[in-house]
C-alpha positions in Angstrom: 102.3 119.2 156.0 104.7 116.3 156.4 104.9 113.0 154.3 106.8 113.0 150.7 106.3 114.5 147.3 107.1 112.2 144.2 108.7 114.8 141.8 109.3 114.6 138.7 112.4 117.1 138.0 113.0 119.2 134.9 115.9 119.1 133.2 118.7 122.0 134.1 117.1 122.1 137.6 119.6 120.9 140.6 118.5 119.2 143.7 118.8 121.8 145.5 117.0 124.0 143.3 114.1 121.7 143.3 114.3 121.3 147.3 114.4 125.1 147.6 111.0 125.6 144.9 109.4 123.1 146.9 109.8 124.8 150.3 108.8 128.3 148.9 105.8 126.7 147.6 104.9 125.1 150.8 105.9 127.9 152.9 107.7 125.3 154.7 111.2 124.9 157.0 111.8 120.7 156.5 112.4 119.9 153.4 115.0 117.5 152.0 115.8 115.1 149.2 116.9 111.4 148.6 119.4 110.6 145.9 120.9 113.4 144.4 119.9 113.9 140.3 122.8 116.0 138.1 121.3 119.2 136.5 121.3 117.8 133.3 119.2 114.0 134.2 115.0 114.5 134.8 112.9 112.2 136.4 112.3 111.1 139.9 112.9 112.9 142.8 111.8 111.8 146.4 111.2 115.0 148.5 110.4 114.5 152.1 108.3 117.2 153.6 108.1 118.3 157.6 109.4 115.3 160.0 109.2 113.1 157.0 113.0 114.1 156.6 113.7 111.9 159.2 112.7 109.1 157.1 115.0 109.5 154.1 117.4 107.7 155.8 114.8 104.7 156.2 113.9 104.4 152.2 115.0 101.8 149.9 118.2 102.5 148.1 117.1 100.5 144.5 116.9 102.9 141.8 115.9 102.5 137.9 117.0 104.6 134.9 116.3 105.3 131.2 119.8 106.4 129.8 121.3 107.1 126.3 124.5 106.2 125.8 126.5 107.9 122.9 129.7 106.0 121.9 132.9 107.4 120.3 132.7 110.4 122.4 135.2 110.9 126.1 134.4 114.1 128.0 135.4 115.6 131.1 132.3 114.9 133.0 131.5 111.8 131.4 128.3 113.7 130.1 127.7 116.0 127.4 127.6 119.3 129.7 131.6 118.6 129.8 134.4 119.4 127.1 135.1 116.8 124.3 138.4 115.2 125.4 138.2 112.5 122.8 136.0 111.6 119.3 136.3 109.5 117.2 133.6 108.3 114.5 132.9 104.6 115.1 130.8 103.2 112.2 132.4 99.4 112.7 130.9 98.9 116.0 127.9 96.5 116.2 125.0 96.0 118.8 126.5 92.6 118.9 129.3 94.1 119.9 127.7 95.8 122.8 125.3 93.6 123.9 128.7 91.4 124.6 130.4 94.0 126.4 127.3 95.2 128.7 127.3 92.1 130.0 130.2 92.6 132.1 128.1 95.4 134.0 125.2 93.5 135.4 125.8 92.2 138.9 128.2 93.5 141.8 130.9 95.8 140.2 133.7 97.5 140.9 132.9 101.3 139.7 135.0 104.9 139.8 132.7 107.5 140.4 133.1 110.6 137.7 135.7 113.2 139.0 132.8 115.6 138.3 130.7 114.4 141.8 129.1 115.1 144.6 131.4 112.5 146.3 133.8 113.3 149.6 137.5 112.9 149.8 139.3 114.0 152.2 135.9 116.5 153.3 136.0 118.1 149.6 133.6 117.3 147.1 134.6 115.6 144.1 133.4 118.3 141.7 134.7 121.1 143.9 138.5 119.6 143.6 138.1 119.1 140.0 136.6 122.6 139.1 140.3 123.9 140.5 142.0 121.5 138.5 143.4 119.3 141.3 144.4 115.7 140.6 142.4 113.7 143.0 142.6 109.7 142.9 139.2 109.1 143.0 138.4 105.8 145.0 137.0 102.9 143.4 133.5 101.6 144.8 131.3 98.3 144.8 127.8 98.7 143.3 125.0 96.3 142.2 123.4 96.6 138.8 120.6 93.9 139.2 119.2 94.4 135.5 119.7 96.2 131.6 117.7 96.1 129.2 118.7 97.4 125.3 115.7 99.4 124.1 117.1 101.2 121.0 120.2 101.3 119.5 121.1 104.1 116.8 123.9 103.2 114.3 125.2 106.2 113.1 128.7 107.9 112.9 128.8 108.3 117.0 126.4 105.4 117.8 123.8 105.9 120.5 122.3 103.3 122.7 119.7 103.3 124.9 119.3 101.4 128.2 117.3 100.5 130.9 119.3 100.1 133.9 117.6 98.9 137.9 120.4 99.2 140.1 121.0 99.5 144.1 122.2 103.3 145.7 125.7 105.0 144.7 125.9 103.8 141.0 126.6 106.3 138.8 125.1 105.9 135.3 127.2 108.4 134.0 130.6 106.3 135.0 128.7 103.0 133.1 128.3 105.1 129.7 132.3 106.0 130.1 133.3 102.3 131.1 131.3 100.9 128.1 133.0 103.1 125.9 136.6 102.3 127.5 135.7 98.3 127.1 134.8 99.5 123.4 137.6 101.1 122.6 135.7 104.2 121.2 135.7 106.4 124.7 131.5 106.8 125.7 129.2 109.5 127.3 126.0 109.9 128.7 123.9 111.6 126.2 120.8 111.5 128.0 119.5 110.3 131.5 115.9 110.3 133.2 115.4 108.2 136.2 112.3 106.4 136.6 112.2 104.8 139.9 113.7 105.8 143.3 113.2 104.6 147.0 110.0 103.3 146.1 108.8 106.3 143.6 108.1 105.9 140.6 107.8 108.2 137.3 104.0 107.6 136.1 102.8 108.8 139.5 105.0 112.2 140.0 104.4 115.9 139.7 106.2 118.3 138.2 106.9 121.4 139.8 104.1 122.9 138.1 101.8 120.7 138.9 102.5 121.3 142.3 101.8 124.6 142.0 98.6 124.3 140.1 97.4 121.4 143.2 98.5 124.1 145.5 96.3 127.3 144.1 93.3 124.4 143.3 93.7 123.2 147.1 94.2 119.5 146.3 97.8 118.6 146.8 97.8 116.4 149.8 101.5 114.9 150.3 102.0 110.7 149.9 101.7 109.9 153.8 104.8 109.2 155.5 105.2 105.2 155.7 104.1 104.9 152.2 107.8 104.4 150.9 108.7 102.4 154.0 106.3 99.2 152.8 109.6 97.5 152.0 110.1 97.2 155.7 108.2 94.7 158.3 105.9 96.2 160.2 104.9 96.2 164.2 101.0 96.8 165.5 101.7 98.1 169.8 98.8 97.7 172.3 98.0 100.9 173.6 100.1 100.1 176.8 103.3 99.8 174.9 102.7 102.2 172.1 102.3 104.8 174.9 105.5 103.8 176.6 107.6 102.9 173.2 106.8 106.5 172.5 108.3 108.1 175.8 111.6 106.0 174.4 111.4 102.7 176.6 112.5 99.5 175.4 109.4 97.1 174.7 109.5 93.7 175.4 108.7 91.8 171.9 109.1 88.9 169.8 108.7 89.7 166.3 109.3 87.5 163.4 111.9 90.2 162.1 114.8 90.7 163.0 115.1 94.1 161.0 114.0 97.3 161.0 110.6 97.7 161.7 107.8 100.2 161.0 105.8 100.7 164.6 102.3 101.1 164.4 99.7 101.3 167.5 96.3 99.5 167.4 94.4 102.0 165.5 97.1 101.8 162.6 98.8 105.3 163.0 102.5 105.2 162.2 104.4 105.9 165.5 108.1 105.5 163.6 110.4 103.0 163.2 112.3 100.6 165.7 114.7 98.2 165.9 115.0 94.5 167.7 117.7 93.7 170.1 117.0 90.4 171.4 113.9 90.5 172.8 113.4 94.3 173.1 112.0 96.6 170.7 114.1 100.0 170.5 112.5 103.3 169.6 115.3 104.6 166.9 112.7 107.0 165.4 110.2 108.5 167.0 108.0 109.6 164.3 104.3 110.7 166.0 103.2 110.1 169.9 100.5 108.6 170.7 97.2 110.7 171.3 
């Protein structure tokens, strides 16, 4: 049992939680995640199963969300599972007025991650330091929001808007919804979030926990093999010769068209792992299967 599962995580669930489920149902040791998802956002969740968990590192960062924006409203967690710091009713605003001011979050950014985060400093968590009420400078960040898209917007007494938002790893949609509302002047949350891409996942063709479990009792879930997120990479066919001695760990002379990190395949297309060029010399960095 090694490759990835494509989950599709409920809402109120952690990562962990989901990680955890996953390797009870599977009866399984390995089991690992890529790209965190808060307890209160749904949507795609990339679990690596067996040795697959030496691939997470190896996926493609680019993510996509659906979020819902609710303006007029500051909390502490820059969601609404935090206390209301701030509200106030803002009627006036426009979607002119927003569609302006978005504008000035597409591209490379300079964000501050929520104080309420999974993020490190000084070898605490973010959340952890906050939780005790500790005033932590939290560290602003570049990130890359390639695309966002309006797809409703709600004018009411606390307007909501949502947004379709493909953006690279370590963007926090949460910090967005709080930015727009500070370039606003209204304060903003994240009402609602569900993420419907990830590393090369996507939402129409995950499972649920429970479908899992309903694959598992019928005997048909078979996991997504383990290059299948990796396509994003340039690939390698070995001789048998050189598959043989790549996978004991030696250096193979090469001279690919890449100069990036490949995926290594032998002659019969089985995935042997994934290698990097130096020069004219293929090194085995991952070791994924041996060659029979």
């Amino acid at each position: 049992m090694q490759g990835f599962l494509n989950l599709n995580k409920s809402f109120g669930w952690t990562s962990h939680d989901c990680v955890a489920k996953t390797r009870k149902l599977l009866r399984l040791k390995r089991v690992g995640h890529a790209g965190t998802l808060d307890p209160a956002a749904t949507g795609v969740l990339p679990i690596a199963l067996g040795k697959a968990t030496r691939l997470l590192q190896y996926l493609p960062g680019e993510k996509a969300y659906k979020a819902t924006i609710r303006l007029g409203v500051r909390t502490t967690t820059d969601d609404l599972q935090g206390e209301i710091i701030a509200s106030q009713p803002c009627t006036g605003l426009s979607l002119e007025m927003v569609k302006s001011a978005l504008q000035q979050f597409v591209g490379k950014i300079e964000q501050i991650p929520p104080i309420y985060s999974a993020i490190q400093v000084q070898g605490k968590r973010l959340y952890d330091l906050a939780r005790k009420g500790e005033d932590v400078e939290v560290p602003a960040r570049i990130v890359e929001v390639f695309e966002m898209e309006i797809l409703d917007w709600r004018q009411e007494e606390f307007p909501e808007l949502d947004v379709a938002i493909a953006c690279g790893a370590g963007t926090y949609i949460r910090a967005i919804a709080r930015d727009l509302g500070t370039v606003l002047e209204t304060g903003g949350t994240l009402a609602a979030l569900t993420r419907t891409q990830s590393s090369g996942f996507d939402l129409d063709n995950s499972l649920s926990l429970a479908d899992l479990e309903a694959q598992l009792q019928a005997g048909t879930f078979q996991p997504i093999s383990p290059d299948a997120a990796l396509q994003h990479l340039s690939s390698l066919i070995l001789p048998a010769t050189s598959a043989l001695k790549w996978c004991q760990g030696q250096r193979i002379p090469v001279t690919p068209d890449a100069v990036e990190t490949l995926r290594v395949y032998d002659e019969d297309g089985h995935f042997l792992g994934i290698g990097q060029p130096r020069g004219d010399m293929l090194i085995p960095t991952m070791v994924f299967e041996g060659v029979s």
